[in-house]
C-alpha positions in Angstrom: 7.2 -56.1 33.0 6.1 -53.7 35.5 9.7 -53.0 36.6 11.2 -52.9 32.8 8.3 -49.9 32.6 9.0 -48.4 35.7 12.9 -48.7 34.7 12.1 -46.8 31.4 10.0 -43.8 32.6 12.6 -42.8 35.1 15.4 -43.0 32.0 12.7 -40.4 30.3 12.7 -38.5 32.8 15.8 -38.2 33.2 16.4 -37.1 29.4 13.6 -34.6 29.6 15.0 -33.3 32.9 18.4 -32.7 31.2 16.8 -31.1 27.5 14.8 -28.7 29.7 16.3 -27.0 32.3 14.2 -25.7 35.3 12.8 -22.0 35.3 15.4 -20.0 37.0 13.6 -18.7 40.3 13.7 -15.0 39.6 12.8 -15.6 36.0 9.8 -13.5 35.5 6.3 -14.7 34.5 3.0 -13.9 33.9 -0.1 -15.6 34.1 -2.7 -16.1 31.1 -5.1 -13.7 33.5 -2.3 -11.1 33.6 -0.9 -11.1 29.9 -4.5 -10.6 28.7 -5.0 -7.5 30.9 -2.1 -6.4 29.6 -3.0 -6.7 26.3 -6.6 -5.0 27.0 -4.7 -2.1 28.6 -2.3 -1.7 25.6 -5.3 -0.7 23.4 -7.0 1.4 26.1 -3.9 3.5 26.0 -4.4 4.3 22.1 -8.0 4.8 22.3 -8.0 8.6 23.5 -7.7 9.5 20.1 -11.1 8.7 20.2 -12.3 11.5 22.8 -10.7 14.7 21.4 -12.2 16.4 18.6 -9.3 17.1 16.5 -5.9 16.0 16.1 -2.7 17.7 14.4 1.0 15.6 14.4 4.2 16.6 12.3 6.6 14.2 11.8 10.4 14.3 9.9 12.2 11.3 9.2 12.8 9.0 6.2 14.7 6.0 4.7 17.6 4.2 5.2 18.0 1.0 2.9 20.0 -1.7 3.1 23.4 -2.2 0.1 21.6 -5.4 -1.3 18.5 -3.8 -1.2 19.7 -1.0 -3.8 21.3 -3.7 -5.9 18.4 -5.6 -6.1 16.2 -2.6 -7.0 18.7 -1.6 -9.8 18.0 -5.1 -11.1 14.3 -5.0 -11.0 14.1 -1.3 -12.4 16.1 -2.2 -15.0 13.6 -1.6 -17.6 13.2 1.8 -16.9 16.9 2.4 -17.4 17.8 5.9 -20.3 21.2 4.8 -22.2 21.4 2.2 -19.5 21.3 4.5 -16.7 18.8 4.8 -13.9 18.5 8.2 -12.4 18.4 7.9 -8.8 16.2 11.6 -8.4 13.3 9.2 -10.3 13.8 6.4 -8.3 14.7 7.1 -4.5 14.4 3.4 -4.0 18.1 3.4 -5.4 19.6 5.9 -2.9 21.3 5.0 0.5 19.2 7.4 2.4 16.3 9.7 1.7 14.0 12.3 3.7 10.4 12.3 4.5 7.7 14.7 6.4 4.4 13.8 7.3 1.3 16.0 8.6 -1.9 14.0 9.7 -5.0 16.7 10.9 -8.5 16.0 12.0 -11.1 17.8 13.8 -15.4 16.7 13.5 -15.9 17.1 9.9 -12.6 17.6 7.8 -9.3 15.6 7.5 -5.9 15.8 6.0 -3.1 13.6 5.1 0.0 15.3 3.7 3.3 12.7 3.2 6.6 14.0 0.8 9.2 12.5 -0.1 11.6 15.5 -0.1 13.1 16.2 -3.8 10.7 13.4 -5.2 7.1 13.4 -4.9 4.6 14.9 -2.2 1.0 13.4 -1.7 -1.6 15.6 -0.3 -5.5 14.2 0.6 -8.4 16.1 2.1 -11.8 16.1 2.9 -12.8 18.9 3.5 -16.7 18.1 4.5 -18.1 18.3 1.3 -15.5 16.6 -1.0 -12.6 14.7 -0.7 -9.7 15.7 -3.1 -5.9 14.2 -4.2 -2.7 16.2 -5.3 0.1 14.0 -6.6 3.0 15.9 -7.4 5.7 13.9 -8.9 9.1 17.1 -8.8 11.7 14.9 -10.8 8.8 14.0 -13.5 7.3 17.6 -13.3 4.0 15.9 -13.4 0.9 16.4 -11.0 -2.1 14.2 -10.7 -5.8 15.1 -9.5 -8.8 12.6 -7.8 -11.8 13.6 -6.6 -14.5 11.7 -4.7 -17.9 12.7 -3.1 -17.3 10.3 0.0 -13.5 10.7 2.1 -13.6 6.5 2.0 -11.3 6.2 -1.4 -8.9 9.0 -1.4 -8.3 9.3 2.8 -9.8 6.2 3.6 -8.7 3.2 6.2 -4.7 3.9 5.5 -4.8 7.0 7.1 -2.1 6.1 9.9 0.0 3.4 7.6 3.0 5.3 7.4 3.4 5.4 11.3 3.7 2.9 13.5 1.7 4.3 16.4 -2.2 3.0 16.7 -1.3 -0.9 15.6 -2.3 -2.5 19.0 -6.2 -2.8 18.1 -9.0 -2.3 15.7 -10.1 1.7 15.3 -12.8 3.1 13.2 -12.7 6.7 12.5 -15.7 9.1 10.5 -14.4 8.7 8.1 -13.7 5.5 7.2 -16.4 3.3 4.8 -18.6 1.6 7.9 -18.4 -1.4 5.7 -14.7 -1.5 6.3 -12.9 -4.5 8.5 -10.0 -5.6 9.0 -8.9 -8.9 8.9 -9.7 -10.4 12.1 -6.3 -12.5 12.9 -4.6 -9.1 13.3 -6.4 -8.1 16.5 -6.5 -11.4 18.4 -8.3 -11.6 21.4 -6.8 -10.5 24.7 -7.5 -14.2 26.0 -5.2 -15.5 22.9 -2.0 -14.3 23.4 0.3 -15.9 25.8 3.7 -14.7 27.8 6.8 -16.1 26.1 9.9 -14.3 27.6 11.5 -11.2 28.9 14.2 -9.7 26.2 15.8 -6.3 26.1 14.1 -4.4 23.3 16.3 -1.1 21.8 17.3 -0.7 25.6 14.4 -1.5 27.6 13.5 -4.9 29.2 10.1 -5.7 27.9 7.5 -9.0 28.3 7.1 -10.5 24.8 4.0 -12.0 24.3 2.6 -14.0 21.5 -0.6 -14.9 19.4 0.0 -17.9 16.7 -1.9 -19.8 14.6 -1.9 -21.5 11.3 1.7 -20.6 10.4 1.1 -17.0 11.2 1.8 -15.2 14.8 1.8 -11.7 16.3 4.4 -10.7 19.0 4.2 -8.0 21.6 7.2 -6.5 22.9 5.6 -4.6 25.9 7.9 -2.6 28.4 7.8 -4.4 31.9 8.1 -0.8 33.8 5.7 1.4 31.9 3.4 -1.9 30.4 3.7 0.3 27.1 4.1 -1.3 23.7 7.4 -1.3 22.3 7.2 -3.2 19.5 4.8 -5.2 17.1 5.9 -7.9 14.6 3.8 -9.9 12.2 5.2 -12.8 10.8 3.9 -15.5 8.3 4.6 -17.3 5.1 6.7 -15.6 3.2 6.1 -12.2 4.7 7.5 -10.5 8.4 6.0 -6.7 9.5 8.6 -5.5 12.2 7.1 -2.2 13.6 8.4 -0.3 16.9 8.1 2.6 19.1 9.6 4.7 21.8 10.2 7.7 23.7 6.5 7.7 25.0 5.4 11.0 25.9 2.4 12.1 28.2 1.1 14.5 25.7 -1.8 15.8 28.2 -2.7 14.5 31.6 -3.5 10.6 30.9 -2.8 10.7 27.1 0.6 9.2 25.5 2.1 9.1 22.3 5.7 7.5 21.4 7.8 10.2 19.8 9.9 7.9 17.9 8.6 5.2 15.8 9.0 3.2 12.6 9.4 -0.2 11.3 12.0 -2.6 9.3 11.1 -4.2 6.1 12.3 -7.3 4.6 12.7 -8.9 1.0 13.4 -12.1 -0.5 17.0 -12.4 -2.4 17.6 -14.7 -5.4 18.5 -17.7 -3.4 15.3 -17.4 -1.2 17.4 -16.1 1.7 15.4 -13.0 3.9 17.1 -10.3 4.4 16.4 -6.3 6.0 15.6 -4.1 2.9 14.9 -1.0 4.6 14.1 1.2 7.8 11.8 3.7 8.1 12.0 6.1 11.0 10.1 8.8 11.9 10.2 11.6 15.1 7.2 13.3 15.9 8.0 17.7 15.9 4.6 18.9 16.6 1.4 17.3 18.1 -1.8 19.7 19.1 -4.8 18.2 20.6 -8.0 20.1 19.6 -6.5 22.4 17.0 -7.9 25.3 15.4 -7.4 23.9 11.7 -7.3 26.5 9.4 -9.7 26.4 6.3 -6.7 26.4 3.8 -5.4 23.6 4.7 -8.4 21.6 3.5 -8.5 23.5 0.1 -7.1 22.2 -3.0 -7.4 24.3 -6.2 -7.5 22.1 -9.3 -5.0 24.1 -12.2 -6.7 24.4 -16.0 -5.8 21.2 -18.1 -4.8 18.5 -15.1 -5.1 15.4 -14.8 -8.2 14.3 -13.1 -9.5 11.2 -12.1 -13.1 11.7 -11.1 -15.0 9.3 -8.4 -17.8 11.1 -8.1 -19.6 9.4 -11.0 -19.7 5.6 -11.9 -18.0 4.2 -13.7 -15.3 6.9 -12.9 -14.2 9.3 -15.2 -10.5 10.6 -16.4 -10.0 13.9 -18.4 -8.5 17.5 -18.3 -9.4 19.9 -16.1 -11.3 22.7 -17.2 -13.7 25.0 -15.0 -16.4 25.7 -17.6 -17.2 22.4 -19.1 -19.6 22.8 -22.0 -22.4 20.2 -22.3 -20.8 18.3 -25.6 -17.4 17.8 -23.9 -18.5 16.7 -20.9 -21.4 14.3 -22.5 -17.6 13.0 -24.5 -16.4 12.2 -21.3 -19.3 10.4 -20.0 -19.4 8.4 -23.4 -15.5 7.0 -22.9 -16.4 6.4 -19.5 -19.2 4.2 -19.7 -17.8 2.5 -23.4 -14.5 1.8 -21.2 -16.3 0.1 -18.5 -18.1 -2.0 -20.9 -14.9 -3.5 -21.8 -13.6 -3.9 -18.8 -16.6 -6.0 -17.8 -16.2 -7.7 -20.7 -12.4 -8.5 -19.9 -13.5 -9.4 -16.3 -16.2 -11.9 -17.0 -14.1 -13.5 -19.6 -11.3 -13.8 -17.1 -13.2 -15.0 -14.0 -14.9 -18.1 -16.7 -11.2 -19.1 -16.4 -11.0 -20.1 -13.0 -10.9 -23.9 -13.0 -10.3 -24.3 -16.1 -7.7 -26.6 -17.9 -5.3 -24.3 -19.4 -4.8 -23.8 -23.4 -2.1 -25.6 -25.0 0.5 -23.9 -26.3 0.3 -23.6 -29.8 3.2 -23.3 -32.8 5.9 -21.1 -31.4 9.4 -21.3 -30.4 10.8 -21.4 -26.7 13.9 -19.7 -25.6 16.3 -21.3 -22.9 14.1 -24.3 -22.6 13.3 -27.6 -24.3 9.7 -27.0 -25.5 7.6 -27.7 -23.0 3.8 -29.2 -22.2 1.4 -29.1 -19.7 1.8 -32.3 -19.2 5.5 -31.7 -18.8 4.8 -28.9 -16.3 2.5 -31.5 -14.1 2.9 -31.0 -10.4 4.3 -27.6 -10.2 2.6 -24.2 -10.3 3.5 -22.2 -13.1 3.3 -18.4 -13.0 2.8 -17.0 -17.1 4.2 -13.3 -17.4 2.6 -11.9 -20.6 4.5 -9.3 -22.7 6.2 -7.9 -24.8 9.6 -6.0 -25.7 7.9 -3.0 -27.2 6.1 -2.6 -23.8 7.8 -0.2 -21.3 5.9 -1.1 -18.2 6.5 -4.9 -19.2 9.8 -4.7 -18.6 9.7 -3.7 -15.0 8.8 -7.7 -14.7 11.3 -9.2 -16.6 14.5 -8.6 -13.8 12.3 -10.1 -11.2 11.2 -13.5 -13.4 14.8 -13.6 -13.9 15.2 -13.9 -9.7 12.1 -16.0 -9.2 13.4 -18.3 -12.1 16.2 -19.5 -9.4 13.9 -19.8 -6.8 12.3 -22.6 -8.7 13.8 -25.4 -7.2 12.6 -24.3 -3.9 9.9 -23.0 -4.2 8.0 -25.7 -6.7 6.8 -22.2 -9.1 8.0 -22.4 -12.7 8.2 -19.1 -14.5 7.5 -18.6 -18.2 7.7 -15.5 -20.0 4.7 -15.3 -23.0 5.8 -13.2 -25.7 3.3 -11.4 -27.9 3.0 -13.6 -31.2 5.8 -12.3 -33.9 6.6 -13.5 -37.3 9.9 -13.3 -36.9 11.5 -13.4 -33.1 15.2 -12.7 -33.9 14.2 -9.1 -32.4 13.2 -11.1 -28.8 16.5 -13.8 -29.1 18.6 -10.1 -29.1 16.5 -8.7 -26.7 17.0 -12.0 -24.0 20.5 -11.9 -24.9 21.4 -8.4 -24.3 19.1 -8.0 -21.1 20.7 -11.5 -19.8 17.5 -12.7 -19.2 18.0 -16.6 -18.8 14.1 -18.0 -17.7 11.8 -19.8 -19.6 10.3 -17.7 -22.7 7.7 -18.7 -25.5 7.0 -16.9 -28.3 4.3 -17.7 -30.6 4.8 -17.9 -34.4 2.4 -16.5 -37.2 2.7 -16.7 -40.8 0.0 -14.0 -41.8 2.0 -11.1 -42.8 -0.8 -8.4 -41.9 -1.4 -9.7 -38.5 -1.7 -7.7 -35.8 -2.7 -9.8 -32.5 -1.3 -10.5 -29.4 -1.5 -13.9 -30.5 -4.1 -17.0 -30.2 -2.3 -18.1 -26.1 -3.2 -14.7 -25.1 -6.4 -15.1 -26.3 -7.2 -18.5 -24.7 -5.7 -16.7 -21.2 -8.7 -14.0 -22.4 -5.4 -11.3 -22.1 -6.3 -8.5 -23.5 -3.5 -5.6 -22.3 0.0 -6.3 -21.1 2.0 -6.7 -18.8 -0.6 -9.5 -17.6 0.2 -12.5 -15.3 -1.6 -15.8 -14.9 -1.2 -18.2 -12.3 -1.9 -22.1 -13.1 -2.0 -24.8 -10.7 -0.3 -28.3 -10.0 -3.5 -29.9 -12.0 -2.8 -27.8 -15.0 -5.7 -25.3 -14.0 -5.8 -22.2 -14.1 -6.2 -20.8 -10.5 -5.7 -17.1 -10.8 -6.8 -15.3 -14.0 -5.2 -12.1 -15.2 -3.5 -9.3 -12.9 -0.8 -6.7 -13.9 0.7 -7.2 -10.2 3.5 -9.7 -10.8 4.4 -9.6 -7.0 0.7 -10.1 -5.4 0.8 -12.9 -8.5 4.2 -14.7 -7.1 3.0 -14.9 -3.4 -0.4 -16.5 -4.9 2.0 -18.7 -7.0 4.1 -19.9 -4.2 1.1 -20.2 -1.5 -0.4 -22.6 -3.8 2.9 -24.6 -4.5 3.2 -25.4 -0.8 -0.7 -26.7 -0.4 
């Protein structure tokens, strides 16, 4: 007996021995000890931003997106489409290519954010130590937006740096950020957690990739072997991947470094679940000052006679036109929509969030187009994701391309999708409207016999719906998990996170 064992360990051995060859000598490696200085000394390197007193950087870049990336886009703006046509000047998302700047200033008490999209839209936020104020200017729309805040925490707030890829290798809190602010903790793993993995050639330079995973989702350093500066910076989990990079370090003053190219790739989900690259973003930096004299004009935003405001400084917030003299009885007009609007959005809210848990309405006397009627008890053991509009709603039918694409996901990913219809009395106007958009998912429409009604319909009730578009997830039990949200996106990834548990 002891032989036959002795007999099948060396035959194990053997195998192992042959399905993993031995390290190449010169292969190089690094200890747990010396990947976690590494990754300590990584973040040390961006953390002079937090000895100077002010900061100025210009960058110029932009897009590039990918051919399937622009078809799918056409589909999913499809709603929005005048005689059938989408203008491409109202929706850069459909053009090959498209140009960017950014300008990002800070000294002790003020702070800027400036990012255009050139020929589209240009966003401008400041905080200029006393208030914080937004220009949206939308140039194909000729339309302009205002916000205004006592506190810089909303409108500059903790996504101050997202549009660069630079400052992604630890945690940073900056003035003016909320103090109450964190970020999720699995995104700045401990030095101690990541391990060495490999050596790979990164956009030309040979770089240590190291590696922090756990629970399906990991983190992956690309860190150059010669200057131990970090390359690259890739997040990956279910369902989503964030591939950031950066190069041409520069040693902006003695001891200080900043890469002077950077961006990232993003990635999509097609119709047959396949990932692919929807875009790149790249940026160069033109200009950097370190301790700048920041002139005062560049914090000042002058709000025009009858804009567009929406106002944070009171609670709840207020929206109205801009005018510098506000007499008492107009603004006590404004206060009074403010605070009967938040009623009913509290309302709304608590009616919703009673929902949670709870077995889902059935659905009552309607008719269902391309599908057999169907039950709960029909749907059992899948997670169904209710869109909830209409075909006199224009933002509605930003959803309905993309139910059409998650409808043939639905094998693999366990969601069913069903479109909810308000209630109609007669629903030949939705058959032509399926029919002519080529909208082949799941769709219930409601049926009322009162000629002078006027609701969206007793379902929509029971889902305590009360605007549209409106989505509603409900789980494998028949449940209702998530209540209503207009983000039919943020609603799919809930969907299909709760399909695979």
């Amino acid at each position: 007996m002891v032989t036959q064992i002795a007999l099948l360990c060396t035959v194990v051995s053997s195998l192992i021995a042959q399905a993993s060859p031995a390290p190449q000598p010169n292969e190089p490696h690094l200890s747990d000890d010396a990947v976690a200085a590494m990754v300590r000394s990584v973040r040390e390197g961006e953390n002079w931003i937090h000895e100077v007193d002010g900061l100025l950087i210009r960058l110029e870049g932009g897009w590039t997106r990918s051919p399937k990336s622009i078809e799918l886009n056409r589909k999913r703006l499809a709603g929005f489409a005048i005689d059938g046509k989408l203008d491409p000047e109202r929706h850069p998302q459909l053009k090959p290519s498209s140009t960017e700047s950014i300008e990002l200033a800070f000294d002790e008490k003020r702070v800027r954010k400036c990012v255009e999209q050139h020929g589209y839209s240009r966003r401008v936020d400041v905080w200029n130590g006393a208030k914080a104020t937004t220009r949206e200017q939308y140039f194909a729309h000729k339309s302009e937006n205002y916000a205004i805040d006592v506190k810089p925490y909303r409108l500059v707030g903790e996504y101050y740096f997202i549009d660069i890829s630079w400052l992604r290798a630890g945690s940073h809190k900056f003035w003016w950020l909320d103090p109450k602010t964190t970020w999720p903790q699995r995104h700045f793993a401990e030095p101690e957690e990541y391990t060495f993995k490999q050596t790979e050639t990164f956009r030309g330079v040979e770089c240590y990739v190291l590696e922090y995973s756990r629970d399906g989702f990991s983190i992956q350093w690309y860190v150059a072997t010669e200057t131990k500066q970090l390359m690259r910076h890739m997040t990956i989990g279910p369902g989503y991947k964030f591939d950031l990079w950066q190069a041409d370090h520069k040693e902006i003053d003695p001891g200080r470094w900043m890469p002077m190219t950077q961006g990232y790739t993003t990635y999509d989900i097609d119709e047959q679940a396949n990932e692919y690259v929807s875009g790149q973003r790249k940026f160069r930096v033109v200009e950097v000052q370190i301790n700048p004299k920041l002139n005062d004009e560049m914090f000042n935003i002058e709000i025009p006679k009858g804009a567009k405001v929406t106002d944070y400084t009171h609670d709840p917030s207020l929206f109205y036109r801009y005018k510098k003299d506000m007499d008492e009885e107009e603004w006590q007009a404004i206060l009074k929509e403010a605070q009967e609007r938040h009623e009913r959005e509290a309302s709304i809210r608590t009616a919703s969030e009673k929902l949670i848990g709870k077995t889902a309405p059935p659905f009552p006397k309607g008719r269902w187009f391309n599908s057999q009627p169907m039950t709960w008890k029909d749907l059992a053991g899948k997670v169904v994701l209710l869109d909830f509009w209409s075909t006199t709603c224009g933002p509605c039918r930003a959803h309905l391309p993309k139910m059409n694409e998650f409808n043939k996901l639905r094998d693999k990913t366990n969601v069913v999708v069903i479109g909810i219809h308000t209630a109609e009395r007669d629903t030949k106007t939705v058959e032509q409207f399926l029919k002519k958009n080529k909208l082949d998912y799941p769709v219930f429409v409601e049926t009322v016999e009162d000629k002078q009604y006027w609701g969206f319909g007793t379902f929509f009730e029971g889902f305590a719906v009360q605007g549209i578009p409106t989505v509603v997830v409900v789980d494998k039990e028949g449940k209702i998990y998530q209540p209503g949200t207009w983000m039919l996106e943020s609603a799919w990834d809930t969907a299909r996170s709760v399909a695979i548990d």
